[in-house]
N, C-alpha and C positions, 0 to 999 in steps of 0.2 A: 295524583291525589284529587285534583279539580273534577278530573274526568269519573274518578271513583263516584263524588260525591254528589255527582249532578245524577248518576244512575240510581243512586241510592234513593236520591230526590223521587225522580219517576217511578223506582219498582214503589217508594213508600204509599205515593199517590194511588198506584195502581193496586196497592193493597185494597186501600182505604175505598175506592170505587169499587170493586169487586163484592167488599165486605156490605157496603152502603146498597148494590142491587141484591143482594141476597138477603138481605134484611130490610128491605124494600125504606131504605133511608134516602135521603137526597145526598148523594156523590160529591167529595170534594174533589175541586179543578184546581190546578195551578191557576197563579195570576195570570191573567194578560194586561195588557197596556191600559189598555180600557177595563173596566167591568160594567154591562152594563147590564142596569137593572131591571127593565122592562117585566122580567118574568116574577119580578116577586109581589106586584100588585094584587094578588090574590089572595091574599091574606096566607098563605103558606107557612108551616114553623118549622124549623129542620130540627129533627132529633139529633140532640150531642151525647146521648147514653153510652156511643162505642170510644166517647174519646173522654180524656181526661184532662183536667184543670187544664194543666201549661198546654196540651193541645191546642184546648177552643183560644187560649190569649192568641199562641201565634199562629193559628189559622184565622184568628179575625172574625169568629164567626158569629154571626145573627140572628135571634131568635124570630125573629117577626116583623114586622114593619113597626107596630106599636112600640114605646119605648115602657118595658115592662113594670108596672105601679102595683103599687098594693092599695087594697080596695080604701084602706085607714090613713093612703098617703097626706091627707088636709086635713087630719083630725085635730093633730097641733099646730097652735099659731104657728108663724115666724120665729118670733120671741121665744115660743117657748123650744122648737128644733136648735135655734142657736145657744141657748142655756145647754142642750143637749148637747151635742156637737161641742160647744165647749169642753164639756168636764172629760168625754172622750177622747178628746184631740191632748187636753192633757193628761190623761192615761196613757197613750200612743207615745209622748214625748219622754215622758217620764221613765215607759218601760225600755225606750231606747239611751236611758242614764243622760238624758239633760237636765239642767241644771236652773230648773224654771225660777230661783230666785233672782239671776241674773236680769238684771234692766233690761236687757236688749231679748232674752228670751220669756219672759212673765207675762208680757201680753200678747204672744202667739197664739195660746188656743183661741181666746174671741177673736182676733184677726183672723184667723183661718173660719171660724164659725161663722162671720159675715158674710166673708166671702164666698162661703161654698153657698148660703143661703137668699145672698142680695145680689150676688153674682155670676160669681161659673157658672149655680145650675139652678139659674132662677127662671129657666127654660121650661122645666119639671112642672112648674105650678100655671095653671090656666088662666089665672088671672093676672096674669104678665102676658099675656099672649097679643100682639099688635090688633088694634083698632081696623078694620079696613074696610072705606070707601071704597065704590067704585064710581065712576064718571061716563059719562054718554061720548061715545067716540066720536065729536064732531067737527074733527079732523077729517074724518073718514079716510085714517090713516088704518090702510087693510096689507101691509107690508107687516114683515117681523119685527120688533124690538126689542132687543139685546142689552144686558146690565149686565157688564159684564168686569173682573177683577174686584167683585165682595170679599171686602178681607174679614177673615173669620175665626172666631180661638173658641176649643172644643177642647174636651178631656174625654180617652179610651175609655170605655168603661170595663175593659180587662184589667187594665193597669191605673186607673186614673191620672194618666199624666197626657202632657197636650197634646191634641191633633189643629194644627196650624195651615192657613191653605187660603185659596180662593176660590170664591162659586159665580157661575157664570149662569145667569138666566135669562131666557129667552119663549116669547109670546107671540102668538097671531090673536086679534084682537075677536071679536065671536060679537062685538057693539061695544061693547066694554070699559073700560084702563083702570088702569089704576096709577095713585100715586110715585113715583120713582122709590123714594125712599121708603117704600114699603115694601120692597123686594127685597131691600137693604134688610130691611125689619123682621121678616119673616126668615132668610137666612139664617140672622145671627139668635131667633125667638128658640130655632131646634137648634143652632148648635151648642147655645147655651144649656146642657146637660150630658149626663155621660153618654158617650155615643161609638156607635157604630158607624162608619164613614158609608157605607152602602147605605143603613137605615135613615141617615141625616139625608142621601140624593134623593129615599123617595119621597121624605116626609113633605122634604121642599115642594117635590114637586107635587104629589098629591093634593098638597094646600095651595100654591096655584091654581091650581087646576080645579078645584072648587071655589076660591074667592074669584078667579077671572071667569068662570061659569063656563069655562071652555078645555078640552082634552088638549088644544095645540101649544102644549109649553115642554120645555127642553131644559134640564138642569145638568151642566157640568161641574165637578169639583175636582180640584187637583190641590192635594195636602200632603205635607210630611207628618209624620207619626214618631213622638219622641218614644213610644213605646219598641220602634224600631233603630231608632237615631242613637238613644243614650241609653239602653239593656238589649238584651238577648244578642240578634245579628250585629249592632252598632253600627248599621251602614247610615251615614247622614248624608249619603249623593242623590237616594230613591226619592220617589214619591208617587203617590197611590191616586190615581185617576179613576172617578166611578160617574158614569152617565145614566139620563133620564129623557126618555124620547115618547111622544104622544101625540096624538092625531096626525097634522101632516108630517113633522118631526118624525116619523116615521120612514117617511117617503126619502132616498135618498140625496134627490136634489136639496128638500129642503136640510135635509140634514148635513148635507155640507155647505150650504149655505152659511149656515151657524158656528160649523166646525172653523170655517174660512175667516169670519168675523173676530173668532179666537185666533186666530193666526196658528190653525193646528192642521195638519197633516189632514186632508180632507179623503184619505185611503182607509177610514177605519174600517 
């Protein structure tokens, strides 16, 4: 039956690429260990027209780098999405027959309204986005620097439920630095909204890579996915590793230099 179902696996895959070059679509791939993302810096969008809802959730899939906004996303305050979001959240609770008189359930919708708004996915809005300095390297410290184990809480934006994990980043310096805790900053600036685990490794690193004025940055992330953990497969042992390699980061030595610093298998 295992052996059925890993076939069924590959013929499905192999549908799906075959369908995807004839209709000149971007090919879905099985996972591998890593994914990495190098090739989506192009601004590329993949057409999801052959698949359907539950498809694109458990294929993971991504529209773009950009995390997609509507043009009228800042038209209302804060205040006033939270008033919104409230009356919704209890329409949501309501239709699932809870019993919002109860003390302990009556001030869930604004609790849930603040926090999706001052919170979780206070990522969304640009004017929460980190401050960032940069400093004159007068160190002339021209070696790598690694920040690495950022712990980081994300919500799927298939599922909205968490994506939990650590990001590991890493710079050659171009004259540059920047603060430590701004690495920290900028991690948790994208992962705070709904997200795609590939679109949060480039975003990271893209925005490195323009605040340090330099291509040589390196982003690792390795997270579990409650959208995997607690629905559909229920496996809670996985977790989804996606990488970001630029300038010398390219080059293999430096890139296992980096990988080595993580204490990860430097055979990728």
């Amino acid at each position: 039956m295992i052996l059925l179902n890993i076939m069924f696996l590959y013929l499905y895959c192999q549908f799906k690429n075959e369908l995807a070059f004839k209709t000149n679509k971007k090919p879905l791939l099985m996972k591998t260990k890593e994914i990495s993302l190098n090739n989506l810096i192009d601004g590329d969008r993949i057409s999801l027209s052959a698949l359907s809802i539950d498809e694109i959730g458990d294929e993971h899939i991504s529209t773009g780098i950009e995390t997609p906004m509507k043009t009228t996303a800042f038209d209302m305050s804060d205040d006033e999405k939270i008033e919104k979001i409230e009356f919704h959240f209890r329409e949501i609770m309501e239709t699932m027959g809870l019993d919002l008189n109860d003390d302990s359930l009556k001030g869930t919708p604004l609790r849930v309204a603040k926090m999706y708004i001052k919170e979780l996915y206070s990522g969304l809005n640009p004017a929460n986005k980190p401050k960032i300095a940069l400093f004159e390297n007068k160190y002339k410290y021209d070696q790598m620097l690694v920040e690495k184990g950022i712990a980081f809480y994300s919500n799927c934006e298939h599922h909205f439920v968490p994506i939990f994990g650590k990001a590991h980043v890493a710079y050659i310096s171009s004259g540059k630095v920047i603060g430590l805790s701004k690495l920290n900053r900028i991690v948790n600036y994208y992962a705070k909204r709904p997200q795609v685990q590939e679109r949060l490794t480039v975003q990271i690193a893209k925005e490195l890579q323009q605040c340090l004025q330099t291509e040589n940055v390196a982003v690792l992330i390795d997270a579990k996915h409650l959208c995997v953990a607690s629905r559909g497969i229920k496996d809670n042992n996985s977790s989804t590793v996606t990488s970001f390699y630029g300038g010398t980061f390219l080059e293999d030595q430096t890139k296992k230099e980096f990988l080595a610093y993580l204490g990860l298998n430097t055979d990728y």
